[in-house]
N, C-alpha and C positions, 0 to 999 in steps of 0.2 A: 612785161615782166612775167617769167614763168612763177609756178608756186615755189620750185626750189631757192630761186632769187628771193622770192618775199620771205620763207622762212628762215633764212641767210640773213636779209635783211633785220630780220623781228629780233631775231637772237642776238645782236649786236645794236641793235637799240638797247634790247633788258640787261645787255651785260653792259653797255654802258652808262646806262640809268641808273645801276646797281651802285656801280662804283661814285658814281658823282652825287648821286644822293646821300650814299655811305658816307663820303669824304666832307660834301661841302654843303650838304643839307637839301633840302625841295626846292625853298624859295629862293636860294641863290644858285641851283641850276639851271641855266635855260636853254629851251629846245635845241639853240645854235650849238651852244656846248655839246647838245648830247649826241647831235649829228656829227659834227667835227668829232669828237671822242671814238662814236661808230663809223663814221670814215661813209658814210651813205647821206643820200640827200634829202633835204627839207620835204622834199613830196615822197620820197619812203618812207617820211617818220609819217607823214598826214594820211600815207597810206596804211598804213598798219594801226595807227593810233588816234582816236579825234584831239586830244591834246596832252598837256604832262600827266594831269594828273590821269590818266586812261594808264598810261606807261606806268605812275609809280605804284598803280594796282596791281599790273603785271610783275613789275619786280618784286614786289611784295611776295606777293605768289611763287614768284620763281626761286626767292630767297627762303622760304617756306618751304615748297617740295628739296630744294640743296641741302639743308638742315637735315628734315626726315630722312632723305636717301643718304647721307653723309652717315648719319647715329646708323641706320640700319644696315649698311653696309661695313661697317667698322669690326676691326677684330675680336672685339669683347662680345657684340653680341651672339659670338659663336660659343662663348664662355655657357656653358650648363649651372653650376651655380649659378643662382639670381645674385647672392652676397658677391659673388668675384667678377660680374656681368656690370653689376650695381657701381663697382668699384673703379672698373672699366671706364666704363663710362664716365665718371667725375675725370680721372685720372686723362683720359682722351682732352675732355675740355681745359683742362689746367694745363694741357700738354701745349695743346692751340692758340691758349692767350701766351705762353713761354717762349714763345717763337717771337727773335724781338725784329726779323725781317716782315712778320704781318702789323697791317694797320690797324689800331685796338680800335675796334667802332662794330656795330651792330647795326644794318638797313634796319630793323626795325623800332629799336630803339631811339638810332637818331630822328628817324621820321615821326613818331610820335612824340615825341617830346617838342619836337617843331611846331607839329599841327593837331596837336590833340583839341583844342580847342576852336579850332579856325575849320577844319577839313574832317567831318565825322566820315568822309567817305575813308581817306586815308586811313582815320585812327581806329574804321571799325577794321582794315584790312590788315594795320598792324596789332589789332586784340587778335586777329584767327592765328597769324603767328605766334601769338605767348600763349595761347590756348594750347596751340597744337605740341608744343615744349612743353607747357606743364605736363600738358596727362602724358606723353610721351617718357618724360622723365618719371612723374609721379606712379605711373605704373612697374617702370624697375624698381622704384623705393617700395613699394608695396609684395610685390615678389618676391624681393629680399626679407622685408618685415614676416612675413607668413615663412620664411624658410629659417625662420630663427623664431618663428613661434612669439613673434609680436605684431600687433596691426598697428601699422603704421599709418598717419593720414600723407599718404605720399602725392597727392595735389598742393596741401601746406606746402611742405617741404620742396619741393619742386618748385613753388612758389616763392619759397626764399631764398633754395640758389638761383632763382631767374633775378629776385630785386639783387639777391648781393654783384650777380656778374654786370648786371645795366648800371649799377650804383659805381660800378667799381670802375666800369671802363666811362662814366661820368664825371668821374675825379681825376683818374688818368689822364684824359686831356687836359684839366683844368692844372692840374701837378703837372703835367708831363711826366710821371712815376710812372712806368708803364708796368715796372716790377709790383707793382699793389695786386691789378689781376689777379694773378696766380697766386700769391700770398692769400687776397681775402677768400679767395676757389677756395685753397688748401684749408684754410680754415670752416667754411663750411662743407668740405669734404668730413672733414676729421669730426665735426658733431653730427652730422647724417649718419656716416657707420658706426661712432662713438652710441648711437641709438639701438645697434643691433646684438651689440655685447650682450 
């Protein structure tokens, strides 16, 4: 196998690790699934990976840098106001869960909710991604607060739109309301910038 094979190989293991963790959880994905899914064989997945859980670190990770590079790449963050960047930004993510062709779920949400107790390797790997979204977002809320001549604690805040979107897309399943989303987003859109008045 050359290196271009294997890195061919790895990126369709994580992308379909991604998905089937996203969808159907850790413990009821299995290697065969994830192989068949990525269309490569049981000794590519053992070559790339010593076993799942190796893989749902990776995707974790990979779900993690897609997030960062997704916000950082996006139109708002070319916005000059922090307040209309700020704005941007909420508005991109209520735009995302609107779309009713995507499936409401969150890799890292679901994963830790699964195994926060059972797999501290998993749920330390899904803490660096709500880490990396707090201060990510908490630092546009902060930006914004000083561009309006208030300090804000934009970690909190950051904080409580990550519980309300995980709470939210935790109900939506459970409802099948998928329209909740974007309604509770909007809601605490509206009292994050309601703070900058």
């Amino acid at each position: 196998m050359n290196a271009r094979d294997g890195q061919g190989a790895r990126g369709k293991l994580i992308r379909a690790g991604t998905e089937l963790f996203r969808r159907q959880g850790y413990s009821a994905t299995s290697v065969d699934s994830i192989v068949e899914a990525a269309g490569v064989s049981k000794g590519s997945f053992f070559y790339h990976f010593e076993n799942k859980e190796e893989l749902a670190v990776a995707c974790l990770a990979g779900w993690d840098e897609m997030v960062r590079n997704t916000m950082q790449g996006a139109p708002f963050m070319q916005m000059e106001d922090p307040v209309q960047r700020l704005q941007g930004c909420l508005d991109f993510f209520i735009a995302m869960f609107s779309d009713p062709t995507a499936y409401p779920s969150c890799l890292v949400g679901t994963t830790v909710q699964e195994v926060a107790e059972s797999n501290p390797t998993l749920r330390d790997a899904a803490q660096q991604c709500f880490v990396h979204a707090v201060e990510d977002l908490g630092g546009l809320i902060e930006l914004a607060g000083l561009a309006r001549g208030r300090e804000l604690d934009g970690q909190a805040l950051a904080g409580l739109w990550m519980a309300t979107l995980q709470g939210s897309l935790l109900m939506a399943k459970a409802s099948g309301d998928l329209d909740r989303i974007p309604a509770n987003l909007r809601s605490q859109r509206e009292y994050i910038l309601g703070l900058l008045e």
